[in-house]
N, C-alpha and C positions, 0 to 999 in steps of 0.2 A: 504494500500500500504506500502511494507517495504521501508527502506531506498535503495540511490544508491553507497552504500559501498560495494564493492565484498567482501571483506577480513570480514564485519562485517555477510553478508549473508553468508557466510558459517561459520563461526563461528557460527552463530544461527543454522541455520539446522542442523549442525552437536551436536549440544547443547541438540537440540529436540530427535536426533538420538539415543543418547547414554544416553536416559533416565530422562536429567533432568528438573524436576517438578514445581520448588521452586527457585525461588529467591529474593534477597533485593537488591535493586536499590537505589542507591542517586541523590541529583541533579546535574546537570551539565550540561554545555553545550557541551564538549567534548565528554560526552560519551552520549547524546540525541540520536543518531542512533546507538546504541545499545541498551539502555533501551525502547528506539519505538518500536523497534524490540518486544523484549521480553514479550511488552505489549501486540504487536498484537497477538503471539501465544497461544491458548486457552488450550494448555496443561501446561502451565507452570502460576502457581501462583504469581503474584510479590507481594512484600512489599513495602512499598516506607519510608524508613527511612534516616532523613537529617542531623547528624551527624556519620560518619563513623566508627568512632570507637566505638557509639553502635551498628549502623549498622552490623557490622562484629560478634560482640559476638550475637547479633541479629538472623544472620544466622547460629550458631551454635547451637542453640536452638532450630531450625527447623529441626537440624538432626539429633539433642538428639531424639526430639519428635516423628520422623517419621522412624528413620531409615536411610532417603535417602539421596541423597548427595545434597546442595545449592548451590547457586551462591551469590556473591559480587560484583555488580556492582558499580564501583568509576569513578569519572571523572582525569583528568589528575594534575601533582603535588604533592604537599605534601597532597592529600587525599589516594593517596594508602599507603603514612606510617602510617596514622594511623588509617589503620586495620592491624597494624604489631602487638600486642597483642592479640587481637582473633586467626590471623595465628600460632603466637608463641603456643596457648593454644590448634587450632585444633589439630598444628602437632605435640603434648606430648598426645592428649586425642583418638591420629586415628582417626580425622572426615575428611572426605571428604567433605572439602568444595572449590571451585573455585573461585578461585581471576581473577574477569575481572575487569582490567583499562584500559582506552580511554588514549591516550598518543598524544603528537604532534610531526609531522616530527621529526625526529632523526636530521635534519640539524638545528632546531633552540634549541636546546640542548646545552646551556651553553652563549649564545648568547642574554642574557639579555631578552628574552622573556618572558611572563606571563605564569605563572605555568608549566614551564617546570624543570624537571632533569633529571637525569640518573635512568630508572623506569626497565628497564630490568634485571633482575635480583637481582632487590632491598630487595625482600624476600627469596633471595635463600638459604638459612641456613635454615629456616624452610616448605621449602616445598617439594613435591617427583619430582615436573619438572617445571623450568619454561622458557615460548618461549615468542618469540617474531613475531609477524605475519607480514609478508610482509605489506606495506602500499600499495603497486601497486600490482594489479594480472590479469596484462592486457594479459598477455601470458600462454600457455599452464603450463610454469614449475613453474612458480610462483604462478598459481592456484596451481597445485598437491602441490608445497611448505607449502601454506596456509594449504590445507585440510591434508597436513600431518602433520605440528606443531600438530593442535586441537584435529585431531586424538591421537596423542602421548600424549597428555598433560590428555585427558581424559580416555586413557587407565593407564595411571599412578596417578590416584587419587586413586588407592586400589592397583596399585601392588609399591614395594614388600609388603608394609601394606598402611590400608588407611590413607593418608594423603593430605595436601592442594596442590593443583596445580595453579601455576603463568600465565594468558594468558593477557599479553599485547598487547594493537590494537592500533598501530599510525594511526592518522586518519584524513586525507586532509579536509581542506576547499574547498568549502563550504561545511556545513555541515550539513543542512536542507533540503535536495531535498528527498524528499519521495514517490516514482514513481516507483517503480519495484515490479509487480503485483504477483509474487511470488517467495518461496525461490527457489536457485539454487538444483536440486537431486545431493547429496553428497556422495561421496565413504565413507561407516562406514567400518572400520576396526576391525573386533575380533579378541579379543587378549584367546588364552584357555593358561592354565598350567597344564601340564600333572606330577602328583604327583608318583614318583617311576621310576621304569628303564622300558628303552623299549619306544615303541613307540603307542604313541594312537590309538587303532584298527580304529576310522569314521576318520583317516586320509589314514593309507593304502588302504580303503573302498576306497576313491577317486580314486587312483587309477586305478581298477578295473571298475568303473563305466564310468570314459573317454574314448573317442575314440582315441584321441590324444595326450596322457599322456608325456609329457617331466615333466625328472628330471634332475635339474643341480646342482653339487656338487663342492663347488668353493674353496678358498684354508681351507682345516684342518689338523692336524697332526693328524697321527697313534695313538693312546693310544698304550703303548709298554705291554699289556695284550691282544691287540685284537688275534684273534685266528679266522681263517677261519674254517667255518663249514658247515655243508650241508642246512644251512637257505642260508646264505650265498650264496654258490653255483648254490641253488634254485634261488634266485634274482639274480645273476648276467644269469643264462641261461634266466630267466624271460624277463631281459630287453635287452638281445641281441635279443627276439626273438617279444616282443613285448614293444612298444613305445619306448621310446629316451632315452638314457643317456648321459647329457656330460658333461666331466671334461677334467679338465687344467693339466698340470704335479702340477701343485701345492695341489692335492689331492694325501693326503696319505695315501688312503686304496687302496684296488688290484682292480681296475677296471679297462674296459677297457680305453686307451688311445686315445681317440679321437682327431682328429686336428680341433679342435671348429673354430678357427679363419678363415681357407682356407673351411671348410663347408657354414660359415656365406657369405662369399664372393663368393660360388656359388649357394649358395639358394637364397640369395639376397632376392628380394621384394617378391618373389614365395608364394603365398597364400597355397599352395599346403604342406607347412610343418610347419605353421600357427598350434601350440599346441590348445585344446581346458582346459590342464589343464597344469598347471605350477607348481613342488614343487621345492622350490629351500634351497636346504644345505648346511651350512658351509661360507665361508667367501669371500672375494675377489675372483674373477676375471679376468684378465689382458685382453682379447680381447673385443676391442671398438664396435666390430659389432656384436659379440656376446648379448651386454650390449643393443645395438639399436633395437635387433630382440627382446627380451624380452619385451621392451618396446611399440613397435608396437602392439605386443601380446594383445591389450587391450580387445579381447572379451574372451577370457582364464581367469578362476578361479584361484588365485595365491596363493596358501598358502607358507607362507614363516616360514623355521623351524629355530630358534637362540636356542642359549647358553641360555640366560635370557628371552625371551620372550620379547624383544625388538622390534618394527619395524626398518628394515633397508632394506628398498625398493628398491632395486636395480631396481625392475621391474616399478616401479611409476607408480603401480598400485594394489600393496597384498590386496587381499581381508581379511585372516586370518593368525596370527602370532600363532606361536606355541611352545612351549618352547620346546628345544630337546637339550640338552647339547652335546649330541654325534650324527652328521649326519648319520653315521652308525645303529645305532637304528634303524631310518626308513627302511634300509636296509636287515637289516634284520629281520624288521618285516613280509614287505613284501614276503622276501623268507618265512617262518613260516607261514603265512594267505595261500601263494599259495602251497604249499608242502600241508599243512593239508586239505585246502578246494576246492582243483582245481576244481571238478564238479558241489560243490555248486555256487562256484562264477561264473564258465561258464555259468552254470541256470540263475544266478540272475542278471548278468549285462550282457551278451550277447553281449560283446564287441570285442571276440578273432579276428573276422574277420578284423575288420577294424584297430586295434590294430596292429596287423601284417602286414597288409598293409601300415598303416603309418612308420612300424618301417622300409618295406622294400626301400621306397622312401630315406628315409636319407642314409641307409645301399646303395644303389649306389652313392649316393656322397661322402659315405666314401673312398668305394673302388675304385670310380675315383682318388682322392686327393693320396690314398696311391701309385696307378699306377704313378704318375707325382712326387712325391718325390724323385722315386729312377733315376729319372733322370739329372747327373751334370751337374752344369753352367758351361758355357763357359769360363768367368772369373776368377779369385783368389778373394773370398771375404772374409768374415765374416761365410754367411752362410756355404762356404767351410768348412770353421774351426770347426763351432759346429756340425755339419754332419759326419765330417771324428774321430772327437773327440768321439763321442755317439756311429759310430758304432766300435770303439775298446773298448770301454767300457762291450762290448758283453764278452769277453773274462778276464775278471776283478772281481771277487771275493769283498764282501763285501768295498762297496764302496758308498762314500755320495756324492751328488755332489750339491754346493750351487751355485746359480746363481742370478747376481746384478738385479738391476732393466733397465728399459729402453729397451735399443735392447737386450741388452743379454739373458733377459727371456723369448723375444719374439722366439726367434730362441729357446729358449726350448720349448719351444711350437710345434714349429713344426717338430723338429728332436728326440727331447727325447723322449723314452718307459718307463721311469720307473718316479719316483714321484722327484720330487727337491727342494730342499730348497729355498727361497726366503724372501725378509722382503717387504713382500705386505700390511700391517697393513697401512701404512702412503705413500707407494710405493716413498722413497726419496733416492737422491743419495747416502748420509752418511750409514758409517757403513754395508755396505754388506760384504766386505773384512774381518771387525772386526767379524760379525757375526760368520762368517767360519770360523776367527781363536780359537777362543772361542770354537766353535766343533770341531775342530783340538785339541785342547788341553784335551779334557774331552773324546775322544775316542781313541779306537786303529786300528778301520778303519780306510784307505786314504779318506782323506776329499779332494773335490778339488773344486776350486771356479772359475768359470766364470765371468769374469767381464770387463768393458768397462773402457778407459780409463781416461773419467773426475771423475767416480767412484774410480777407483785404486787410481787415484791420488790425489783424494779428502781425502781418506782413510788410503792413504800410512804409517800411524803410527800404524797400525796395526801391523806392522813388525817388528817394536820396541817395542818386545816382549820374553823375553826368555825364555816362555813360549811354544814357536813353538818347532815340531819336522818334522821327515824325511813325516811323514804322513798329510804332508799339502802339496800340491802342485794348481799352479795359473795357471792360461790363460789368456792371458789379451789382450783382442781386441784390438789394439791401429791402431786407423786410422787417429790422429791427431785432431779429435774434436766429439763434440758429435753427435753422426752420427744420431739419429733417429731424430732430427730436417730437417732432408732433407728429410723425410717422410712426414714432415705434410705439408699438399696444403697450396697453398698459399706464403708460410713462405719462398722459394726460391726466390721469388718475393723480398726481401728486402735486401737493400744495407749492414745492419747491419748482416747479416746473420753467416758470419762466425768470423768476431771478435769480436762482442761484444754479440749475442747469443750462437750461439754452441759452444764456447769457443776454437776456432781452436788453436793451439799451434803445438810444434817439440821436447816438452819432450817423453824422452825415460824411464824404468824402473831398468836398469841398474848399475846407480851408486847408488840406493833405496835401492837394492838388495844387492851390495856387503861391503855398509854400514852397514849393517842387517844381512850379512854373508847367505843369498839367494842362491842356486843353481841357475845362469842364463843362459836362453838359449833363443834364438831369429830367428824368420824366418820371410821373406819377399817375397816369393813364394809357391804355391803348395806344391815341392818338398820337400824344407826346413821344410816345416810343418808339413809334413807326418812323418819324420826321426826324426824330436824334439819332437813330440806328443809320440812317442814311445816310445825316451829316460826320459819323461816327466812321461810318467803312469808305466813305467817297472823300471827304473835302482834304484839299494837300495842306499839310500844315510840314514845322521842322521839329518840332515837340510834339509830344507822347499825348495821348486826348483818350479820356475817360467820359463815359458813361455811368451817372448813377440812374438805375429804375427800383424807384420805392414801389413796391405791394406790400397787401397785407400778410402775413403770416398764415392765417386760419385762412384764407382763400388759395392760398398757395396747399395748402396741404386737403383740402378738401378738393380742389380743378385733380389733382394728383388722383385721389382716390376715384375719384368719380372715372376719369381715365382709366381706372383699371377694374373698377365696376364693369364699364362699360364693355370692357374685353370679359370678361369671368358670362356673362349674361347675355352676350352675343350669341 
């Protein structure tokens, strides 16, 4: 019977999963249900050696000898510092060895307790990764939490070269109950590196082989060499004609523009558009239901393609990590496999039918969502502004356009055609304003930034710059506080709602601007907006010219819903 530690059970299973053989175990009480563990497993050797610091050089010996990677099991204390010599000598000689210590609760950490310190991280100079494993994993995310530390930590015992890896296990009292009659079946995650340019052919293969193929491409920048070509071409007729593509304005290659968010919110729980294969490229994200339908996705194969070959499971649940530094690869690999092979692959995976069928199901919820777009609110809002903004943008030549984070890039989302700029890395209020002006200043296209107003104002030293020219112009939502807090449930419900959360205020832009020597112009209606957006994107000035558009808050957040009433009930 193993132990009744969740977090210790999948640590082992996945221990057993990813190959390894061999380990040297010490005494301890702390870590006893993990060295139980280890004992019970028949594929894995232990040693039982009771000083640590031969211990460790110990395990090193075992991987001279055989090739394969060890383990180091310590109990908790100053016995994991000293296999800090062995670790120092794996991680100069590339041996893949694993440092497991037993740890106590993190709350009796410093608190005069017996053998406790600060163990997380304690070897991080010489090793390739080290985590720390939930001690609770009573809940679905704290499992996936757990099995993705171990994952992560054992995929990087060999990349980028082999070296030691750190897994620390806090571990509740009591800690003797040995009753769970098997290990937990563990999600193993393969990690491939695809050596050269281009993209690995048994991955486009996937493709082809699904019924239900979605590809989602989340934010990346253009490489300023890409070059559209008839691979290209091929994959994009490919994927309008069969399975899924969807991306955000924050992809910057030519694809189509899908409204991902108002999709998500009328497929809803719909089994019916349920992928059976999932690749997903490139970086962030912004729609929350988008993020939640991935996730549900759980009987869907997920390979997920990074830069480094990193896991970063959006889906929490990738089967396979794939190293692709340019999401376009994939891309157009696929146009090249299907240009060159179209009859063999219709032979060989016989999927055109249903392929096309899935892709036709999404394809009427697009063309519903784009029917209900071109119809105005009733109101003066927000959305008014970035709708009436995008479609004079039509008309506009060589043009960038950066957008804050928060509500403002959600309304890119769903009114923008073309690709936008955003700082979704860390998705924080700071610095979106500075961003744009920094490409204001390095370009000789009009740069123009969308942005909200606890952002502007956050920001507002970006203007204290004179560095700006006539090629930077703003928008600046200002509805008095931070509006997308009246979106999330619940949060109306609370008395503190608008002074001490959304930051309500009655500052204006105005005196920012003519401090800064700002072109300023301001509307508080429709009418006003339509005539200042005009003289905003048209009139040549040699300084930087802002836009303030005052609405109200609660109309901004109700045009919103109503908007997406209107999709759910369509």
């Amino acid at each position: 019977m193993y132990c009744n530690k969740q977090n210790v059970n999948i640590l082992t299973s996945l221990l057993l999963a990813h190959g390894l053989r061999q380990a040297v175990v010490c005494p301890g009480s702390r870590n006893a249900p993990i060295v139980h563990n280890l004992c019970l497993c028949e594929q894995v050797r232990c040693y039982p050696v009771t000083d640590e610091r031969s211990a460790a050089f110990f395990a090193l010996g075992l991987i001279l000898a055989t090739g394969q990677a060890a383990a180091i099991c310590v109990t908790s204390g100053s016995a994991l510092l000293n296999v800090a010599p062995a670790v120092a000598e794996a991680f100069y000689q590339r041996l893949p060895l694993v440092v497991i210590s037993a740890d106590r609760p993190e709350a009796w950490i410093g608190q005069l307790d017996g053998q406790t310190l600060p163990q997380q991280g304690a070897l991080a100079r010489f090793v390739n990764l080290s985590v720390s494993l939930p001690s609770s994993t009573n809940d679905e995310v704290s499992r996936w939490h757990c099995n993705r530390l171990v994952n992560e930590a054992l995929m990087a015992l060999h990349y980028p070269a082999p070296a030691p890896v750190h897994i620390n296990v806090p571990i509740t009292e009591p800690l003797f109950d040995f009753s769970v009659s098997s290990l937990p079946k563990e999600r193993v995650v393969t990690q491939h590196f695809h050596h050269g340019h281009g993209c690995a052919e048994w991955v486009v293969e996937q493709w082809f082989r699904a019924k239900r193929p979605l590809m989602v491409i989340g934010q990346c920048r253009k490489d300023q060499h890409f070059q559209v070509d008839d691979d290209w071409r091929c994959a994009m007729h490919l994927l309008s004609t069969r399975g899924v593509l969807l991306s955000e304005r924050l992809c910057g290659y030519p694809v189509p523009m899908i409204p991902v968010d108002e999709a998500m919110a009328l497929v809803g729980n719909d089994e019916l558009y349920t992928p059976d294969l999932v690749i997903y490229a490139g970086g962030h994200v912004v729609s929350k239901r988008l993020k939640a339908f991935l996730r549900k996705a759980t009987s869907a194969k997920t390979i997920m393609l990074t830069s480094g070959g990193s896991l970063e499971d959006v889906t929490m649940h990738a089967h396979e990590v794939v190293e692709l530094p340019d999401p376009a690869d994939f891309v157009f690999a696929l146009g090249k496999m299907w240009k060159n092979r179209t009859e063999d692959l219709s032979a060989l995976y016989g999927t055109k039918e249903a392929q096309c069928g899935y892709h036709a199901c999404w394809q009427q919820v697009f063309d519903k969502i784009a029917t209900l777009k071109e119809e105005e609110a009733p109101t003066f809002s927000q959305m008014e502004v970035v709708r009436y903004f995008e479609q004079q943008l039509e008309d506009i030549d060589e043009v960038v356009v950066h957008y804050a984070n928060s509500s403002a890039v959600r309304l890119a989302n769903i009114f923008a055609d073309h690709p936008v700029y955003c700082n979704r890395g860390v998705n924080g209020i700071e610095g979106s304003l500075s961003t744009a002006a920094g490409h204001a200043a390095a370009t000789s296209s009009m740069v123009i930034c969308v942005i909200g107003d606890l952002s502007f104002f956050y920001d507002q030293n970006a203007l204290w710059n004179h560095h700006l020219k006539g090629n930077f112009r703003i928008i600046l939502l200002n509805n008095g506080s931070g509006g997308i807090f009246r979106q999330l449930e619940g949060l109306q419900k609370s008395e503190a709602l608008d002074l001490y959360v959304s930051g309500s205020h009655q500052t204006t832009a105005q005196g920012i601007c003519t401090q800064n020597d700002i072109g300023y112009l301001h509307a508080a209606n429709r009418e006003e907006m339509r005539m200042a957006m005009v003289t905003l994107l048209t009139a040549p000035t040699n300084r930087p010219m802002l836009l303030e558009v005052f609405t109200n808050t609660d109309q901004d957040a109700a045009a919103l819903q109503q908007y997406y009433n209107r999709i759910v009930h369509s």
